[in-house]
C-alpha positions in Angstrom: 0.0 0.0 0.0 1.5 3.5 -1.1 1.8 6.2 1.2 -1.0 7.9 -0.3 -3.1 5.0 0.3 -2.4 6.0 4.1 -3.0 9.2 3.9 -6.4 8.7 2.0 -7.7 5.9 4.5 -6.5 8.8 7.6 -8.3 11.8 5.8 -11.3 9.4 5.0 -11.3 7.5 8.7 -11.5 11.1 10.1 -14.5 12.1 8.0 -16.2 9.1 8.8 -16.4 8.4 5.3 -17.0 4.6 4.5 -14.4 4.1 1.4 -13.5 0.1 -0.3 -9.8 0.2 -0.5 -8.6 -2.5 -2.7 -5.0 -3.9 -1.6 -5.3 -6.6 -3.9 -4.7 -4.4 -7.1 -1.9 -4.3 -7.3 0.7 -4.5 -10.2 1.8 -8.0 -9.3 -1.2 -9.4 -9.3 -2.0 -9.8 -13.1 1.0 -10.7 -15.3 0.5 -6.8 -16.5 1.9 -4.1 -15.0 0.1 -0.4 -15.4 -0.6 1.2 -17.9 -2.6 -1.5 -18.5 -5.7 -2.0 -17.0 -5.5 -5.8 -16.2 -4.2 -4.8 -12.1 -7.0 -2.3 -11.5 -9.8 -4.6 -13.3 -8.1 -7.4 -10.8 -9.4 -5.5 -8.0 -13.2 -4.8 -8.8 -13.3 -8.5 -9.7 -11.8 -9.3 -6.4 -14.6 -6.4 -4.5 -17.2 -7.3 -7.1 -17.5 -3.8 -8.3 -18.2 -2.0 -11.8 -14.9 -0.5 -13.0 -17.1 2.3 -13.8 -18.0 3.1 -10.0 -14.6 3.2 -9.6 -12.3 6.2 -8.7 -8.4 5.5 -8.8 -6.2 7.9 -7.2 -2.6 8.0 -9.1 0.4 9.7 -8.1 2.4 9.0 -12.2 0.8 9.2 -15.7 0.5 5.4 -15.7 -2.0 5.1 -13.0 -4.2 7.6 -14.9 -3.6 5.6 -18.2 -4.6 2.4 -16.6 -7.8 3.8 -14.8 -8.7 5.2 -18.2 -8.3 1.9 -20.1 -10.1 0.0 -17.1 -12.8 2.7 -17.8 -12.2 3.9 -14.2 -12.6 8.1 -13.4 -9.2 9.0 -12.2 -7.5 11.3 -9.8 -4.2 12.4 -10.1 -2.4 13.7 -7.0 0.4 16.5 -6.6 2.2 14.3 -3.8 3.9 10.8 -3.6 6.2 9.8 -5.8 4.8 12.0 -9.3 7.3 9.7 -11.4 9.8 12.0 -14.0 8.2 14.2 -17.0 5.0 16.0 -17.0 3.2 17.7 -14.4 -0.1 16.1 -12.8 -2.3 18.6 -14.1 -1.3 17.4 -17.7 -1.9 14.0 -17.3 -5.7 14.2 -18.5 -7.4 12.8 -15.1 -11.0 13.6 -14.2 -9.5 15.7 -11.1 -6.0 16.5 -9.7 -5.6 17.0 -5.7 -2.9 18.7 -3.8 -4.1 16.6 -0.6 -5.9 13.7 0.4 -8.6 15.6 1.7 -9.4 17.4 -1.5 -10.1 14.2 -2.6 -13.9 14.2 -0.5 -15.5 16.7 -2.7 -14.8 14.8 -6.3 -17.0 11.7 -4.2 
């Protein structure tokens, strides 16, 4: 789990916000790694949820590519490791966050 995971599940714990966190979609979990969408795709069959209730929260380009191709919305954040190249904003996600708590009012 990535430290934005963490700070998600604090910021969402303290708003008494009931949130499905899956830890099982991960990239080794499917013989693809992202951008593909086989490790988020993984993770709804494992919670038995529509890819398109889904909301994935990315910290580099490829986890906004793979939430698009799982048909996922996704949220890019300006924190965590932001891999090398273009900015967050840039990345073409349905919203972009500076903090975990910005993330409640995209819900």
């Amino acid at each position: 789990m990535s430290q934005a995971d963490w700070k998600l599940r604090a910021a969402t714990s303290t708003l008494a916000v009931a949130t499905t966190m899956a830890e099982s979609g991960q990239s080794d979990s499917t013989p693809h790694i992202k951008p593909h969408p086989a490790p988020l795709l993984h993770a709804t069959r494992q919670l038995a949820l529509e890819p398109a209730r889904c909301w994935y929260v990315g910290d580099d380009l490829r986890d906004v590519q793979a939430a698009h191709a799982a048909g996922m919305r996704a949220v890019a954040v300006e924190y965590g490791y932001l891999g090398t190249g273009s900015a967050p904003r840039d990345w073409n996600a349905h919203a972009v966050i500076a903090h975990p708590m910005e993330l409640i009012a995209h819900l």
